[in-house]
N, C-alpha and C positions, 0 to 999 in steps of 0.2 A: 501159263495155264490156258485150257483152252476152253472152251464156250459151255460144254457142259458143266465141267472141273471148275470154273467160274460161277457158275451158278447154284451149284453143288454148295460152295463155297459159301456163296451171300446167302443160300437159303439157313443152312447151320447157323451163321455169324446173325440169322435175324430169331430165328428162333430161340435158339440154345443160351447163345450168348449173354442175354439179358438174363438169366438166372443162375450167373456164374457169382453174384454175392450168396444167394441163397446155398448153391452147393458148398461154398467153402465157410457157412454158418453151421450145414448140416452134420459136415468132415469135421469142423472145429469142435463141436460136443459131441461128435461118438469118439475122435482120439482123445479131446483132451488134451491138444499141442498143437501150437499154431505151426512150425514145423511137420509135423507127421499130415495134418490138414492140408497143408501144400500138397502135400506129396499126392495123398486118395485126390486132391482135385487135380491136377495133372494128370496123375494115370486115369480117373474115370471124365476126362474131357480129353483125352486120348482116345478113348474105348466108346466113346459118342460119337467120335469124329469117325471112328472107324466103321464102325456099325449103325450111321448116321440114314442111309438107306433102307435099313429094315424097320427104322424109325415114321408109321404110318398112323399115330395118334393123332388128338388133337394136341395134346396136353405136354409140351415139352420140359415143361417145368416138373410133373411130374416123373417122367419120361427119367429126366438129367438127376432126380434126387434118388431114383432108385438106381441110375447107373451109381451115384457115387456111394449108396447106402450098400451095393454087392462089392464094390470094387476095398473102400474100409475093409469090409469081414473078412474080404481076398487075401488081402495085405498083412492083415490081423493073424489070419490065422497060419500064415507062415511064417509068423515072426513068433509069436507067444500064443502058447496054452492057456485060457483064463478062463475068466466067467462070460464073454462077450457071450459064450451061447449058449452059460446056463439055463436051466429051466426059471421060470417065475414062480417062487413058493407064495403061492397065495395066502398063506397063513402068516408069511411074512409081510404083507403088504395088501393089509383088508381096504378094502371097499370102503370109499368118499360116506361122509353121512353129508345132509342138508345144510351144512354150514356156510356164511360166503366161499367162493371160490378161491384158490390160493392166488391165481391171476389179483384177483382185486384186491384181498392183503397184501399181494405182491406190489401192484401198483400203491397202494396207499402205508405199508407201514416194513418196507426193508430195504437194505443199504445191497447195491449191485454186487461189492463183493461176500457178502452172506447170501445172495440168490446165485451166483454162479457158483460157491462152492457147494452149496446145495446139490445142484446140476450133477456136478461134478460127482461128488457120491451114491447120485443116484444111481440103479442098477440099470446097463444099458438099452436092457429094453422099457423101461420105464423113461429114462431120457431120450430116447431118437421119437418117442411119443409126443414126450411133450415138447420137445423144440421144436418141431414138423407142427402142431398145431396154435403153439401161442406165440412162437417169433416167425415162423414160415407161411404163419395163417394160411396150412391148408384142411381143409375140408376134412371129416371123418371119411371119405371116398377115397380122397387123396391118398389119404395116410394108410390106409389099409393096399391101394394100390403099390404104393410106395415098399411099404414092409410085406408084403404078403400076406397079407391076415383079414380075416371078416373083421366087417364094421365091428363086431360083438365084441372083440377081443380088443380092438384101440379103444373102444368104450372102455373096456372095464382095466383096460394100460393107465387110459387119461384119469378115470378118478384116482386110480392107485399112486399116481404119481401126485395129480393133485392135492389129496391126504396126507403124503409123505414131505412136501413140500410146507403144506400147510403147518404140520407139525414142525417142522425145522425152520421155520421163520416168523414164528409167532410173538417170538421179543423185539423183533426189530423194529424200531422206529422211525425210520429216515425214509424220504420219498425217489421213487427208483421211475424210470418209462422206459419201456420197452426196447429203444432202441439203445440205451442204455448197456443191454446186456448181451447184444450182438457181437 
């Protein structure tokens, strides 16, 4: 390798690299297969590495969750027709009222595998929301840069999800933390 192509190299491997758990948390709940997650985090740290020069943010981390958030739908949508891009029927999925947050029922009163299968049925745009904000802890900035959407719209993702959540885990008893469901 030679001096640029080296440098090239460590700047990637210092940037990028450090948020290769986060893409494969992010891969993990939009397929829903630790398998298929592989796979979107290899091809979208492929597609980083490649287009790693047109790369002039600050923010790599968000940078790498939206390569692997396009590279998923890539993949997705050459294999199977679904809902991945359905619309969001909002009548199906009304607006958070003032209640605690499901975060905090979440931490105080449900068992890991009732919160990931929660996850799991949730509708995909309603989960790449909420795992980008309450296990990725990124920013409503982020997360709109991330999916392509105004702040306005992951606002009103994250209550819907949060309400949806809230209501599917409201029996559970047992004490869960966050890293827990990574």
């Amino acid at each position: 390798m030679t001096g640029p192509d080296t440098a090239r190299s460590a700047r990637f491997e210092s940037l990028v690299l450090p948020h290769l758990d986060a893409a494969y948390n992010l891969a993990r709940w939009l397929a829903r297969d630790a398998g298929d997650a592989q796979d979107v985090v290899q091809e979208a740290m492929l597609r980083a590495l490649r287009y790693f020069d047109s790369f002039h943010g600050s923010d790599a981390r968000v940078w790498l969750l939206t390569i692997v958030r396009h590279t998923y739908y890539t993949m997705r949508s050459k294999h199977r027709q679904d809902d991945l891009h359905a619309e969001l029927d909002d009548d199906l999925h009304p607006v958070a009222d003032e209640s605690p947050s499901p975060e905090t029922l979440t931490l105080l009163a449900v068992d890991v595998g009732a919160l990931r299968a929660a996850l799991e049925r949730m509708p995909p745009p309603l989960r790449e929301v909420i795992v980008l904000r309450e296990l990725e802890e990124c920013s409503y900035k982020e997360i709109a840069a991330i999916i392509e959407q105004r702040i306005g719209t992951v606002m009103s993702r994250l209550a819907r999800a949060r309400e949806r959540l809230r209501a599917e885990l409201g029996h559970h008893p047992k004490e869960v933390r966050r890293h827990d469901v990574r």
